[in-house]
Every structure is written in structure tokens, then in C-alpha cells.
N, C-alpha and C positions, 0 to 999 in steps of 0.2 A: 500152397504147394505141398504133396505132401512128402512125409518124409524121408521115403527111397528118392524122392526125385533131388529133395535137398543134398540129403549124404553123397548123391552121386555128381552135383554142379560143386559143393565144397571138394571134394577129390580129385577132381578136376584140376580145378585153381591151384590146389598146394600139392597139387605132382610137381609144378615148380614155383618156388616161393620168389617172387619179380621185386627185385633191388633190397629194397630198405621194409619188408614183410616185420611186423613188429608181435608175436604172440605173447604177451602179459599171464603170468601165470604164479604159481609157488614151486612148483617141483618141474620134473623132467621124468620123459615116461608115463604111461596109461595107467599105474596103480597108484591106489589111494594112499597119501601118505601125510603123516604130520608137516605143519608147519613150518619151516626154517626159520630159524632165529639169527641175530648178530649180533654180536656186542658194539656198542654206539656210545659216544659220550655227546648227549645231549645238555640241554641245557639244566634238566633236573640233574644231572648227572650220568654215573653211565649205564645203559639200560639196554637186557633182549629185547630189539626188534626185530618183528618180522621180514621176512626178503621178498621180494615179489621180482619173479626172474622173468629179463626181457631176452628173446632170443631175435638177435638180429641178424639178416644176412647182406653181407657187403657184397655180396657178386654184384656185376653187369653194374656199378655206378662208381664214384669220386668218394665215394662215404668214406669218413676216418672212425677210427672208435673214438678218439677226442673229443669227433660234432656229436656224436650219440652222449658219451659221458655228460657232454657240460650241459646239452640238452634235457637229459633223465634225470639228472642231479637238479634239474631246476626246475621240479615236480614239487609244489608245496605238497610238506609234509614229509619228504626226504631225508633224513638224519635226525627227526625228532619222531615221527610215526613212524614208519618204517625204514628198510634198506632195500638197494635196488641192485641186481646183479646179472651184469650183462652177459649173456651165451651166444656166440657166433657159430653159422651153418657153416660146415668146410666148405670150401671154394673148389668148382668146378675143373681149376686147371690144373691142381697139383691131388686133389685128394675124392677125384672124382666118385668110388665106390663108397668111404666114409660119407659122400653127400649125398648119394641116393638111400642110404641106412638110415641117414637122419632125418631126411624128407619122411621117409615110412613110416617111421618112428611119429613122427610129424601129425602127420595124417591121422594114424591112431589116435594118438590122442586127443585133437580137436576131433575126432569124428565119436568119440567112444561118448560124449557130452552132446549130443542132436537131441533135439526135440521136434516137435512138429513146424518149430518155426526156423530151423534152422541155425545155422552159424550167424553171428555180424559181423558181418566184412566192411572195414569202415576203410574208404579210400583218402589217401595222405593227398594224394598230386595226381595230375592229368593234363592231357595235352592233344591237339589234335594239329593235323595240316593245315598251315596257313604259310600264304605269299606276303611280303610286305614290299609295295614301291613308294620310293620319295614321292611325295606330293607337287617337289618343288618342280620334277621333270615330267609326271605323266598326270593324267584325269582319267579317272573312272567314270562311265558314263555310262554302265548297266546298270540296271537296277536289283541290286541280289536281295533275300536270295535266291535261288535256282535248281534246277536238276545237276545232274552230273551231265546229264545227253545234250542240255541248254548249253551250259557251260562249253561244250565244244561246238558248236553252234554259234556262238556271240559273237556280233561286233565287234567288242570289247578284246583288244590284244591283250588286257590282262587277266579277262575273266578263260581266254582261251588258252594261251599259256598254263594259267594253275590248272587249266580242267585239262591239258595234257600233260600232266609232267607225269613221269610213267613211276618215280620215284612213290607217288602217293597212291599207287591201286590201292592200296588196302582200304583207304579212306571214302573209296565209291562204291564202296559196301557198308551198311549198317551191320546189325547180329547175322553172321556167318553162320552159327552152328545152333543146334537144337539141341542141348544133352536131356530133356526128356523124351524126345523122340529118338536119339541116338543118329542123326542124320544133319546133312550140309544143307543151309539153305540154300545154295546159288551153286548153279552144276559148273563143272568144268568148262564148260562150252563158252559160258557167259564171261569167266573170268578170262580166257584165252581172246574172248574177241573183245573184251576191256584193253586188254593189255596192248594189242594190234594198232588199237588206236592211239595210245600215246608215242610217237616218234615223230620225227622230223625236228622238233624245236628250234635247234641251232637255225637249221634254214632258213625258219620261216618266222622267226621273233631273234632278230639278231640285235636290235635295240635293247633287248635284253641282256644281253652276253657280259659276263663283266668281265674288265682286264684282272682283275685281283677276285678273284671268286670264293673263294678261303676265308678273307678277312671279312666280304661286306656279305657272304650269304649268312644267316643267323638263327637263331634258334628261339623257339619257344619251350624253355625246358631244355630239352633233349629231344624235342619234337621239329623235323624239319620245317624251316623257314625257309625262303628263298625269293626273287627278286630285286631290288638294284635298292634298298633301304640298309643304312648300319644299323637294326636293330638291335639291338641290348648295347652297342655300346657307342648310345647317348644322341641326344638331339633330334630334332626333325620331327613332322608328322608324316604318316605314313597310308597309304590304300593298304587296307589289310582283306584279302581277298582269300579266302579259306579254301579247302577241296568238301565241293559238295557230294552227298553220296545219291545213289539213282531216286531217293524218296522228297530229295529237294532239304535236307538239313546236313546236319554236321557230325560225323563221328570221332568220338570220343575215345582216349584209352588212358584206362587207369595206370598211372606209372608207380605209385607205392601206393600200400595198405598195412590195414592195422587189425588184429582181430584177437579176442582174450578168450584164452580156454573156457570153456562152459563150468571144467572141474577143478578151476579156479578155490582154493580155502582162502582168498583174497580180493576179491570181486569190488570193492570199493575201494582196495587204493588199488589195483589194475585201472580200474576206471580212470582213476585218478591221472595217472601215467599218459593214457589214450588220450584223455581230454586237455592235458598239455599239450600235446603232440599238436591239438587240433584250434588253439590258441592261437589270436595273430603274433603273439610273442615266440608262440614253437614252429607256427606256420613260418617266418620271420628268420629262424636258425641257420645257423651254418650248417645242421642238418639235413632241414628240409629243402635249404639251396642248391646241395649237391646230390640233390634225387632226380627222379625223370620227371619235368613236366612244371605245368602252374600249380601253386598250392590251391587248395581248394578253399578257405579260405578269402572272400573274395574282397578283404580289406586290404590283401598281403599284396604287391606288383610282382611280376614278374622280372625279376632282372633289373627293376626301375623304367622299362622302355614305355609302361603303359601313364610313364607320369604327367604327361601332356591330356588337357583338357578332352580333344578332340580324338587322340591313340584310345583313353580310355573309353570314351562316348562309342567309339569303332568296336572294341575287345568287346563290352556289358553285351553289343545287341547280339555280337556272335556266340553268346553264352546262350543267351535265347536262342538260338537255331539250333543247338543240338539235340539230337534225337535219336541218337545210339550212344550208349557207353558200356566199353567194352572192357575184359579184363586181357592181359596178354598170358593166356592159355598156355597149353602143348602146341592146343592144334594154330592157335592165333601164330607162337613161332615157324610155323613148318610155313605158314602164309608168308614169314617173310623171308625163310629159306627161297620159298621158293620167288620173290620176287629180286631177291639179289640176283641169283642164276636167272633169271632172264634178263635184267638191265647189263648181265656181259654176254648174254646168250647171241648169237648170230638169228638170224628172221626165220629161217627157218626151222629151229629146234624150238620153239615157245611152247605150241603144242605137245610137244615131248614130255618137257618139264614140268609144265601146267598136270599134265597127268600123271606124274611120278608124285608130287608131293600131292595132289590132290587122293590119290588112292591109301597117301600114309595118314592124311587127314581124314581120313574118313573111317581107317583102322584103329587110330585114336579115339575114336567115339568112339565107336565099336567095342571098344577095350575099359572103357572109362564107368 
């Protein structure tokens, strides 16, 4: 790739920095500057060490500074090689102009360190659409996986259920957007007659309805689940039934990431830091539990629900069917703007809508 096209997919990304964004670095700021030191009492005694600052942002997740400190702190090499000093992004609801400063700020200087291979975006957690039903009430009897178009088409009341629940459009698209060509891959049209087609469910799969809907729909991550299984909390096997997208696989979306400045005077214990992060013991943390998504990790369970023989045997193959993974962009949010306003939209404004964020998505590239 080369390297305007890099600089211009990394600026992208870190116009919003998504949950638990971890940059690893020494300083703060685009200019070059000496090292930070600490005073530490190690076990030689007490010594300058160097600091290698994490800047974390806690918007849009559970994250405490707690899970990050006990996390970071438990970086071999911590208080005897170096020190670690945590920076948080202001948060959107109270200090919304300081957080677009520091975002800029942001960008600079991961982007001021490119080369022709670009930035490394390392992803924490991901997560995609899937259904879970008891096994003890229903049978699956399609064979997935499938298209999206199959999917409403089947036999199968479960395979047709997840292939309409209007909840998951996004997920019946793989890569949406092009930012080296600066253009949407799927027109408006397409996404407007997507969306026409998920309704009716209540009517037409009311074996599915649950009297408690709150308590037995579930999550994977922070990624909707839904159907008649208590997933994550505890017991059972379950039909795990995903939303497929038009290409017959599964898409993906990164919920955190991780990435270390280029102009890094620290670069191996940065590393050092990331590669914990990426440990089944930091995978494992009360950090990475309160992120979006499954750790990536794929020693680590999600939740404990995959701890059954046959739930795990079901999760492995739908890892193999994925064939988009996506980051959650500008323009990926404006996608779910606009899919809230239409699940309360009335029938006939869809079209409306579809084209109102569709023309700001498309100004986002445009701009990007």
C-alpha cells in the first residue's frame, strides 16, 4: 500500500479512538524529546527509570483506571526496567472540544512516524452477530453456512429469524467503504431495500418471543446476541446461528485496539506493554473483560458461555467463516446512526434516512 493511502486509512481510524485505544509511547506531542525518567525503588535500590506513557480512552465502555493500572502494572519488567504512566482522552460528554484537541494532537503524531508500511494496529477484542437458542427446545436443521439472501429464504425458523432481525443490517455487509478510492461500496439503494426486508418478526416467529427479554437476550462482548438461550450466564448448549453477510461469511468488528507510536525512544518495552495486553493472562483481565467484544486471544472464553464441549466446537467453526473485519470508523458510526433511526422510524421514512446519513458518509470519505 502505499504511503498516502496508509496515512490516509490510519486518520481515519484515530478521528475516533474506539473504547480502550492503548498508544504506547515516551512523551506527548509531535516533537522530539528526551526520555522521562522516575525515581523507583527497585530491588538494587532506588533508580532512574524510564516511563513509557500509555494513553487510554475510557469512553463508550465499563473500563475503570483500576483494571488498566493492575493490568499495566503487571507488565514484566515494571518497577525494575521501567515505569508506566497512564494518560486518559477527555471524554466526550463533559469535555467534548478538549477531546477533539487531543484526538488532533493524536493523529499528528502517530501519523508524523509512517513509513511505507504504515502504522500497526493491533486489535484487543472483536465481536460479531450471532443468535443463541437452547438446544434443549429447538433443532437446527440448515446446513450453514449461507448467504444473507439464503438466510431469508430457509426453512429453518432460526436461520430466518437471525437473517431478519433488522437489529443486525450492518452485519449483511462486509467492507463498506473504500478510503483509497474515497468512495462507499454498497449504494444506498441496496441498503434501503436490506433494511425493508427485516420486519414482521413478532408475527411471524412468536415461538421466539421471550416473556423476560432483558434477562435471557445476551451478549457476546457487547455484540448483540439474541434468541431463547441464557448465554454468558451459565449452562446449556446452544444453536449459535450468526448473521451472515451477502458473500455467504461473517463480519467482524474490532472492539479495542492497540498501536505504539513509531517515535517511540522506547520501542521494546512499548512492546513489552502490547504483548501483555495480548497474553491469555491480560487477555483474561478485568480490563480486557470490560471491553467490546471476544478477546482475540483464542485460549481466553468469552464470558465462560463457550465452556461446554459442543458451544466451543460451534464458536472455532464460526471463526472460520469470517471474512470481513472491520474497524468501527466515522463513517462505520454514521452506519449505526442511521440504523437506530430507522428501527424507530415509521415505513415510510426509511428511504429518508438511508439517504441522509448515507450522503454524510459519504462526505466523511470525502473529507478523510
Amino acid at each position: 500500500m502505499e504511503n498516502t493511502n496508509c496515512r490516509k486509512h490510519i486518520a481515519v481510524l484515530l478521528a475516533i479512538v474506539l473504547l480502550c485505544a492503548l498508544f504506547t509511547g515516551c512523551k506527548s506531542g509531535g516533537e522530539e524529546s528526551s526520555v522521562t525518567t522516575m525515581k523507583a525503588a527497585t530491588k538494587e535500590g532506588v533508580k532512574e527509570l524510564p516511563v513509557v506513557t500509555v494513553l487510554v480512552d475510557l469512553c463508550q465502555s465499563d473500563l475503570t483506571a483500576t483494571a488498566v493500572s493492575d493490568l499495566l502494572n503487571s507488565t514484566p519488567g515494571y518497577g525494575e526496567e521501567f515505569m508506566i504512566a497512564t494518560e486518559t482522552l477527555p471524554d466526550f460528554w463533559t469535555s467534548g472540544q478538549r477531546r477533539e484537541a487531543a484526538l488532533t494532537q493524536l493523529k499528528t503524531e502517530i501519523l508524523a512516524g509512517k513509513n511505507d508500511e504504515g502504522q500497526q494496529i493491533l486489535p484487543l477484542t472483536f465481536g460479531f452477530d450471532v443468535m443463541g437458542f437452547s438446544k434443549e427446545k429447538f433443532t437446527l436443521e440448515a446446513e450453514l453456512p449461507m448467504t444473507s439472501d439464503e438466510m431469508l429464504e430457509s426453512s429453518d425458523p432460526m436461520v430466518r429469524y437471525t437473517g431478519r432481525f433488522r437489529t443486525g443490517v450492518r452485519s449483511v455487509f462486509g467492507q463498506i467503504e473504500d478510503y483509497e478510492r474515497d468512495e462507499l461500496l454498497v449504494s444506498e439503494e441496496e441498503i434501503a431495500a436490506r433494511i425493508e426486508q427485516f420486519s414482521g418478526l413478532d408475527e411471524e416467529f412468536p415461538q421466539f418471543q421471550l416473556d423476560d427479554p432483558i434477562n435471557q437476550h445476551s451478549i457476546l462482548g457487547n455484540y448483540a446476541m439474541g434468541g431463547t438461550a441464557k448465554i454468558g450466564l451459565g449452562g446449556g448448549d446452544y444453536w449459535l446461528v450468526p448473521r451472515y453477510n451477502v458473500e455467504g461469511g461473517i463480519t467482524a468488528t474490532v472492539g479495542a485496539f492497540a498501536a505504539i507510536n513509531r517515535n517511540t525512544k522506547l520501542p521494546g518495552e512499548s512492546f513489552k506493554v502490547v504483548e501483555n495486553l495480548l497474553t491469555s493472562n491480560g487477555q483474561n483481565s478485568e480490563l480486557l473483560k470490560q471491553l467490546n467484544g471476544q478477546p482475540v486471544h483464542m485460549g481466553v472464553p468469552c464470558a465462560g458461555w463457550t465452556n461446554t464441549e459442543e458451544n466451543y466446537s460451534q464458536f472455532s467453526a464460526l471463526l472460520g467463516q469470517i471474512n470481513a473485519a472491520v474497524f468501527h470508523t466515522p463513517v462505520e458510526q454514521e452506519f449505526d446512526r442511521l440504523t437506530r433511526e430507522v428501527n424507530a422510524a415509521e415505513e415510510g421514512e426509511i428511504e429518508d434516512i438511508v439517504h441522509e446519513h448515507y450522503m454524510k458518509m459519504q462526505m466523511m470519505l470525502a473529507e478523510s
